[in-house]
N, C-alpha and C positions, 0 to 999 in steps of 0.2 A: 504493500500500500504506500509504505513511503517513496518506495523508486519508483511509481506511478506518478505522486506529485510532485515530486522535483525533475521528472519528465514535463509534466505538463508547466510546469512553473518556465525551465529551461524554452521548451514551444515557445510559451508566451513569450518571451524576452525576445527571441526571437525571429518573432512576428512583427514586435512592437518597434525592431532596430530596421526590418527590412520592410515594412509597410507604408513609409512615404521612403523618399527620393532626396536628398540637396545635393543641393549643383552649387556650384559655385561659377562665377563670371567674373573675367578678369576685365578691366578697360586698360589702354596704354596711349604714348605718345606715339602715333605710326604716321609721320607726315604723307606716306607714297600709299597711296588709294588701290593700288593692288596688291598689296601685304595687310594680312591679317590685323584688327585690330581689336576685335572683340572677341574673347574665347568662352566656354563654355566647357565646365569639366562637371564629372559626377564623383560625391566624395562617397569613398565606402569609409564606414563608420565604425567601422570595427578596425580596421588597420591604416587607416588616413592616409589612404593611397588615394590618387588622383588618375581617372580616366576622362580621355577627350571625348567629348560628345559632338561638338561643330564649330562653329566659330564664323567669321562673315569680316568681306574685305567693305573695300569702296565705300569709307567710309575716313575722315581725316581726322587724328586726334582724337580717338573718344577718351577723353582722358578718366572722368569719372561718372557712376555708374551711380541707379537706384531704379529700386523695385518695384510692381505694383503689390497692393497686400496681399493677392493671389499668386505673385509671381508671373502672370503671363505676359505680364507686359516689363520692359524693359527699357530706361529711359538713359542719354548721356550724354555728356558735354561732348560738343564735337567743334569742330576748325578752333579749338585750342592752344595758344601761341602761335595762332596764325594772321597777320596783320591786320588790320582794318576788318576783322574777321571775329565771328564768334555765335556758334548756331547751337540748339539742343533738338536729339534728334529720338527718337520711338522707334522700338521693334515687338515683336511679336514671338514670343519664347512657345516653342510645340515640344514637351518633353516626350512625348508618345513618338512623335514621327522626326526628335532630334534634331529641331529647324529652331532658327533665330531669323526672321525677315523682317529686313527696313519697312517703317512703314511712312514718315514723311519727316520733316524737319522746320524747325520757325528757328529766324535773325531774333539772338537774344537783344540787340540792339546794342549790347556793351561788350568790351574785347577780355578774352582770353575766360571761358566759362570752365571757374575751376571747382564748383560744387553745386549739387540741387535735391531737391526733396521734393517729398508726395505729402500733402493733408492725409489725416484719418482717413476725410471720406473717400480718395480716391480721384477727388475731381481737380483739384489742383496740384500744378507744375509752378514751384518755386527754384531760378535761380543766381547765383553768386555770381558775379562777370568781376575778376579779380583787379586788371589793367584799367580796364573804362570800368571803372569801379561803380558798380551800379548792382542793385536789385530787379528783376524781369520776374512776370507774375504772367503763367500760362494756364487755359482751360484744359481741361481732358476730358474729350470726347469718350462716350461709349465703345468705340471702335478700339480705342487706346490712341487713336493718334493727338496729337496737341495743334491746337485753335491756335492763330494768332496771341501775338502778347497783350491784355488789356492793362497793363500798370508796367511801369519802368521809373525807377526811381535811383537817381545818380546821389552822389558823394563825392567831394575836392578835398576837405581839411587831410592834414598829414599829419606828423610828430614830430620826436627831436631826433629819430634816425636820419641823416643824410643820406644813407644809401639806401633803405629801404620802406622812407615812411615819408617822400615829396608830399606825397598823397595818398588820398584813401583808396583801403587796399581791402573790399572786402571777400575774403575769403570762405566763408560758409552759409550756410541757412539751417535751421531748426526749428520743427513743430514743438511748440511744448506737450506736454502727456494729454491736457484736457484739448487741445488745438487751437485754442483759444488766443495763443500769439506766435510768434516767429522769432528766434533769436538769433542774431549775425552777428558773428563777431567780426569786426574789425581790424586785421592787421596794419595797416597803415595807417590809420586814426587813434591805436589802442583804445576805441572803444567796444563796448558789447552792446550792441543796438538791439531793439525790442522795440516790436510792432503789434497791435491789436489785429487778430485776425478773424475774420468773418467768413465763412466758406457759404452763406447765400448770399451773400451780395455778387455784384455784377466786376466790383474791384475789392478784392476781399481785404486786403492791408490798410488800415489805416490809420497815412500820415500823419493827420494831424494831431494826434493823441500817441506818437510815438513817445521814444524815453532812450537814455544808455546808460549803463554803469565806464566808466574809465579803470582802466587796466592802470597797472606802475606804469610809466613815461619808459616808451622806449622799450615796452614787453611783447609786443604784438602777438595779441592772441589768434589763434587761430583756425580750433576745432573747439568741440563744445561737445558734451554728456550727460545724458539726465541720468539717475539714480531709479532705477526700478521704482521703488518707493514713492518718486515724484515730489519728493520735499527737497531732494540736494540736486547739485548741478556744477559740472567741472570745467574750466575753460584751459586748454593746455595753449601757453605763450611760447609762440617759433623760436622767437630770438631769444630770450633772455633765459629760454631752457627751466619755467619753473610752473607748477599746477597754482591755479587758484578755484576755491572752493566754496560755493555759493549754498546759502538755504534760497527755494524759488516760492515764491504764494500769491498769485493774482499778477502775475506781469513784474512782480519786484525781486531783483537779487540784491543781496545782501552776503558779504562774505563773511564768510565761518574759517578759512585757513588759506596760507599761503606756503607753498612748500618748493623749494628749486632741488631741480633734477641733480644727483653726483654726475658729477661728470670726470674726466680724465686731468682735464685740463680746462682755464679760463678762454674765451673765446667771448668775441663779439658777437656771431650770431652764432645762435647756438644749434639751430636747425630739428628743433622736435616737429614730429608730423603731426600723429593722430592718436586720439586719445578715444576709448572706450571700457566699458563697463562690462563685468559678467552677468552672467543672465541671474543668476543667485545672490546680484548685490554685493559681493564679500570683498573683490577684487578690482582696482583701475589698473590697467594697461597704455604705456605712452610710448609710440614710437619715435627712434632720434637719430639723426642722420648726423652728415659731417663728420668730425672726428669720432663720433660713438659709434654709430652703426649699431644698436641695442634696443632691447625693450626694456623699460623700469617698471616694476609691481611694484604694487601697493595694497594694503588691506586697508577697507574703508571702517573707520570706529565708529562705535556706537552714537559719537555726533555727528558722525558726516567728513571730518577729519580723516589724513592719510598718515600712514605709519609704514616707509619703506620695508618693502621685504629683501626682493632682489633687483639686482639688473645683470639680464643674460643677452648675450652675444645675438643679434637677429641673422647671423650666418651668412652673411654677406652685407653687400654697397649699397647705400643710401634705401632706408625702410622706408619708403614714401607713406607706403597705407598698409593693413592689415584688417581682419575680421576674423570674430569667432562666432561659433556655430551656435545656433539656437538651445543645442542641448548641453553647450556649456567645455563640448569636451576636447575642442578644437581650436586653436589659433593659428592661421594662415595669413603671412606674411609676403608682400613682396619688395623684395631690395631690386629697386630699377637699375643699378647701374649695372649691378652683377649678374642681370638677366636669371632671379634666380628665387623660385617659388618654394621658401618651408614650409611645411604641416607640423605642427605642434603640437604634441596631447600636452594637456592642461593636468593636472594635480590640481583636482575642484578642492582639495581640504589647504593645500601649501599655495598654493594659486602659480607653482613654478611650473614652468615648461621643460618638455622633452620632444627633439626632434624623431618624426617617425619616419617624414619621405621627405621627396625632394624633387622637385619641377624644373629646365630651362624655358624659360618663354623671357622675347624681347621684351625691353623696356613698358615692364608693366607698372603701369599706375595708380590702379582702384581693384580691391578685390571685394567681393559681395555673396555672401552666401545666403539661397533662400531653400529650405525643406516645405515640398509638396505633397 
């Protein structure tokens, strides 16, 4: 009777690891329209090995990447660092029949689109134009394809970087948990901007009841992290290499801690990418380029507060972006210089990493993983 139930127990497990699907989708910098730019792999979950499923050219720069909340639709920044240039473009993901197909493209109006996001409901396409430092506010059609832009919203002020803060430089966009506002952080302005957002209205953002918090002078923040929880919230600063840590409640951040990344050695920029959370709360994760080339953990305390754990090697050149899996048990990394994709199991209880596989693919930029 008992080797009956630890049969059926073992089934279930089983079932429950091989009964949906995640894929994971790389975006990169691929200026030449007939090399690959977008890939699609399938992650097995048991041994974090990576199988190719498609992938799709003729397409310039998709540098980065976000999901519908079904996964079938697939959206990304594309003619990124491309002059006078700057589009986001829709595909159509067929996990069944292994297809990814363009479905049309909108002029974000501002140059080099280095990040975007989807509302809760689906219907809106928000994004970050980093150079022509602006915000673009798209509809999303039923179809998946994206409407023209109804809202486009620039920024000038700088900081006191000379070399990398003339002007504003906004680098991301964020739904809050209830979607109720937008948060962009600003790297060339060091602010963290915050918008009231509306998903019936006809221009969901609005201006004129915007707000920011200001970062240290000369921090330039750059990604941004909600807390499962929905009371905390993290903004990792590119340059100045250091987290800051926000309680969030109705449109207001307020900070709770300030903590700078170890590093090797002093440096003027300091080059952290990205920063996320585990799915269980316990863990932030910051990727850091330049002289690191690393990730730093952290365990989040009982207020919201970070308490370094480790920082381990990300196995290669320059970590631009990285993403972990829904279930907690994955971190997949890409270092763009060194053309060179790790798979990480996580230790969900020490929150350290171990490599398990290991990918070539050109100058990848965005990694996204979604389980169907």
């Amino acid at each position: 009777m008992k080797k009956t139930i630890l049969l059926l127990l073992a089934l279930i497990s089983f079932y429950t690891t091989y009964s949906q699907n995640s894929y994971v989708f790389f975006g990169s910098y691929t200026p030449d329209k007939n090399a690959e730019g977008i890939y699609v792999y399938q992650l097995d979950t048991i041994k974090g090995k990576l199988t190719k499923i498609t992938s799709i050219n003729n397409i310039s720069n998709p540098s980065y990447l976000s999901l519908s909340n079904d996964g079938k639709f697939l959206y990304a920044c594309t003619e990124s660092r491309t002059p006078n240039a700057g589009s986001v473009s829709s595909f159509k993901f067929d996990p069944q029949n292994k297809s990814l197909t363009f479905l049309n493209s909108q002029k974000t109006n501002g140059e080099n689109p280095a990040y975007l996001s989807i509302d809760h409901t689906g219907k809106w396409l928000v994004d970050a134009n980093y150079t022509g430092s602006s915000i673009s506010v798209f509809p999303i059609a039923e179809d998946g394809k994206i409407d023209p832009i109804v809202q486009y919203i620039p920024f000038t002020e700088g900081s006191i970087n000379p070399e990398r803060q003339k002007s504003s430089h906004v680098h991301s966009v964020f739904f809050s948990p209830d979607n109720n506002y937008i948060i962009s952080p600003d790297l060339g302005a060091d602010k963290i901007r915050i918008f009231p957002f509306d998903s019936y209205k006809k221009e969901p953002l609005d201006t004129s009841n915007s707000s920011f918090v200001k970062s240290i002078p000369g921090s330039g923040p750059r990604h941004f992290a909600f807390h499962p929880n929905k009371k905390w919230s993290y903004s990792i600063e590119e340059i100045a290499g250091a987290i800051s840590a926000y309680s969030f409640e109705k449109g207001q951040l307020n900070l709770i801690d300030r903590i700078k990344i170890q590093s090797k050695k002093e440096t003027k920029d300091f080059g952290s990418a990205e920063i996320l959370i585990s799915p269980d709360g316990k863990f932030l994760y910051v990727s850091n380029r330049g002289i690191e080339n690393n990730i730093s953990i952290y365990s989040i305390e009982k207020d919201g507060s970070l308490k370094n754990v480790s920082t381990q090697s990300s196995l290669g050149n320059h970590p631009r972006n990285f993403a972990i899996d829904p279930s907690g048990k994955f971190l997949i990394v890409a270092n763009m210089n060194s053309q060179s994709i790790i798979v990480f199991k996580r230790n969900q209880q020490t929150g350290l990493l171990k490599k398990v596989s290991k990918l070539k693919l050109k100058n990848i930029s965005c990694v996204k993983i979604k389980t169907m």
